[in-house]
C-alpha positions in Angstrom: 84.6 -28.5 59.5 83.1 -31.0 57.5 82.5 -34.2 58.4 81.4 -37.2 56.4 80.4 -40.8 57.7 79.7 -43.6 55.7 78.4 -47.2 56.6 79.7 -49.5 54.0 77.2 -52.2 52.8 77.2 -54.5 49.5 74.6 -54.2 47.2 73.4 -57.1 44.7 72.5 -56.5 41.4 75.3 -54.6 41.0 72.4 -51.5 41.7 73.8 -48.4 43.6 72.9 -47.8 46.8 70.6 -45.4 48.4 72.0 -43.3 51.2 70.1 -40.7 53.1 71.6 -37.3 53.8 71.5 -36.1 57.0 72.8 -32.2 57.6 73.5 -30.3 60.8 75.4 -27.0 60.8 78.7 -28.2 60.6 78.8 -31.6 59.5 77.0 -34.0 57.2 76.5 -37.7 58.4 76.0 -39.9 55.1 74.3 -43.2 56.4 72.9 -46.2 54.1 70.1 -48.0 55.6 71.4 -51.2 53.8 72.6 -53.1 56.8 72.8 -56.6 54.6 75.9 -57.3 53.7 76.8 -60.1 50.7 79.4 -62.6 49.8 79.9 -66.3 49.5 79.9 -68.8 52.5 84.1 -69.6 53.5 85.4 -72.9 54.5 85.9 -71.5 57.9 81.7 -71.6 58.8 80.7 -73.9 61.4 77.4 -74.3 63.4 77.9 -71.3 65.2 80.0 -69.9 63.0 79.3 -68.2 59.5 82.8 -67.2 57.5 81.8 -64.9 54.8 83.7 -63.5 51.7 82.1 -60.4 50.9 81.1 -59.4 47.4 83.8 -56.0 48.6 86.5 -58.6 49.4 86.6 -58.6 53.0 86.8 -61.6 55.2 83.8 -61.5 58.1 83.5 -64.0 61.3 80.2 -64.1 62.1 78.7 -65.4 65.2 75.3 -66.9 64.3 73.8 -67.1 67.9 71.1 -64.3 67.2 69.8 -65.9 63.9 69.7 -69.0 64.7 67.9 -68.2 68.2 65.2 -66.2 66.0 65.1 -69.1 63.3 66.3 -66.3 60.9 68.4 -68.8 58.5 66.6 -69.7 55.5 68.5 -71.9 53.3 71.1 -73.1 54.8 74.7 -73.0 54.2 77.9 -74.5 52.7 81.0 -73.2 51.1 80.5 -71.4 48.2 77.2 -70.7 48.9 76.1 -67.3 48.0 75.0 -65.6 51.1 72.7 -62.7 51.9 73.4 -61.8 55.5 71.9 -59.0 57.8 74.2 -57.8 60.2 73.2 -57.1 63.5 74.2 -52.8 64.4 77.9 -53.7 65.4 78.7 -55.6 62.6 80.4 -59.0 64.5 76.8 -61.3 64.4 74.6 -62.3 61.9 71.0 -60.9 62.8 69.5 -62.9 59.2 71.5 -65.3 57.0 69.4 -65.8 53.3 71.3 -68.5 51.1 70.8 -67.2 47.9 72.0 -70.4 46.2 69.2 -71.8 47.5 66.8 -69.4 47.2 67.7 -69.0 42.9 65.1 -71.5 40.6 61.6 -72.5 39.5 59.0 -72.1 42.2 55.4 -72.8 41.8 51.9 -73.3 43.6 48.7 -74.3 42.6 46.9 -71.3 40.9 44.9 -69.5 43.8 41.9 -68.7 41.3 41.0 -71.8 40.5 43.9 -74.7 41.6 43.6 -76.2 38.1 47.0 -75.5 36.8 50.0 -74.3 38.4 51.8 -70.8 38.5 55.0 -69.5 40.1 58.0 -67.3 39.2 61.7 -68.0 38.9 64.0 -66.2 40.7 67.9 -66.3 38.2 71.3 -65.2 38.6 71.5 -61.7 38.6 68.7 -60.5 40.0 66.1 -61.3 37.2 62.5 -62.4 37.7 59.9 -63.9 35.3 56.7 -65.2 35.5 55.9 -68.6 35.1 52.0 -69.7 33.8 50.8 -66.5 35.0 49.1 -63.7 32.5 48.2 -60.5 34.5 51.8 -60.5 36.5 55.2 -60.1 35.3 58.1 -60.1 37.6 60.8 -58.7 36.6 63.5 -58.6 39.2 64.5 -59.5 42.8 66.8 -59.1 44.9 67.5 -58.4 49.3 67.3 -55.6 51.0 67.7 -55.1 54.4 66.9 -59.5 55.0 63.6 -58.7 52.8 62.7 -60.2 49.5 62.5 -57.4 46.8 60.3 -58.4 44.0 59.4 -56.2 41.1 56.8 -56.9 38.7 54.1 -55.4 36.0 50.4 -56.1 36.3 49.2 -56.1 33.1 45.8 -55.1 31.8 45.1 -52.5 34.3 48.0 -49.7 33.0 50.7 -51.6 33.6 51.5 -51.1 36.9 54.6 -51.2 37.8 55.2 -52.3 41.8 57.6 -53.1 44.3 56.9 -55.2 46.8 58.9 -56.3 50.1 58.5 -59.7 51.1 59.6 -61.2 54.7 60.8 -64.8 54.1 59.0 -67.6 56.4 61.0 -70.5 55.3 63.5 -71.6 52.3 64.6 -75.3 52.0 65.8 -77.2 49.0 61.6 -77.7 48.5 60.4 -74.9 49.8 59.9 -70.7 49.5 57.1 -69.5 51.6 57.1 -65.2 51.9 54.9 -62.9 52.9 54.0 -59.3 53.7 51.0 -57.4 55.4 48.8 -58.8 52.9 49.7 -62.0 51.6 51.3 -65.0 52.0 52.7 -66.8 49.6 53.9 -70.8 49.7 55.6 -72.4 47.1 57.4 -75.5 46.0 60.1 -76.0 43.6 59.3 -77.4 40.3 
């Protein structure tokens, strides 16, 4: 008998999703590690409370208790926000909420080789990325996965590189994107 599983998550970007295969004798479990789920903020959030229209049409009730307990909600949110939202393993709570109406613009810091001009990168509809003032890095796209910042970009120079790098967001206000990973930390403000 052949069994097949599937966890359902959006994907932005309109980009496929990766699933890994898992086989057994009899059966073969399809999971996708995606657990973020997206959609637009409903009239029905509250403090507590996050209402969200998924991108796949469905209607979630999300408590917000665990987010907001770990200060995992950058951006705020208000109806007809678009949302980025990781779902805690039973699906009913939001574990991360990333408003990604908020997190879309121009974002720039002082250059960190010589803080005599300004560079940053802009973050559009659609998942594109682009470089602003800078000559050796070109983004090229973004987007969330699993409540991390995806960036893509090109270093330029030495064999155009191309990299992906996964970025846990700090903070995201109206002013301000800070991210970081193992390695860096990044703090910017909008221009």
């Amino acid at each position: 008998m052949l069994t097949i599983g599937l966890m359902a998550a959006s994907c932005t970007n309109n980009k496929p999703q990766q699933y890994n295969h898992e086989e057994t004798s009899d059966s073969i479990v399809v999971v996708n590690h995606n657990r973020t789920v997206f959609g637009l903020c409903g009239e029905g959030s509250a403090m507590n409370t996050l209402q969200l229209l998924t991108d796949s049409g469905d209607t979630l009730s999300l408590d917000l208790s665990v987010a907001r307990e770990s200060n995992n909600i950058f951006g705020g949110y208000e109806c007809g926000d678009k949302m980025a939202v990781l779902l805690t393993n039973d699906r009913s709570a939001a574990e991360l909420v990333i408003n990604e109406t908020t997190l879309l613009g121009n974002w720039v810091m002082p250059n960190p080789l010589d803080g005599s001009s300004i560079v940053g990168i802009s973050l559009r509809e659609g998942g594109i990325a682009e470089s602003i003032d800078q000559s050796t890095i070109v983004y090229k796209t973004w987007r969330i996965v699993d409540g991390g910042l995806e960036i893509q970009s090109v270093r330029e120079g030495g064999g155009d590189v191309e990299e992906t790098n996964v970025y846990r967001i700090v903070k995201l206000d109206a002013d301000s994107l800070v991210y970081m990973n193992e390695e860096d930390l990044f703090e910017y403000s909008r221009q």
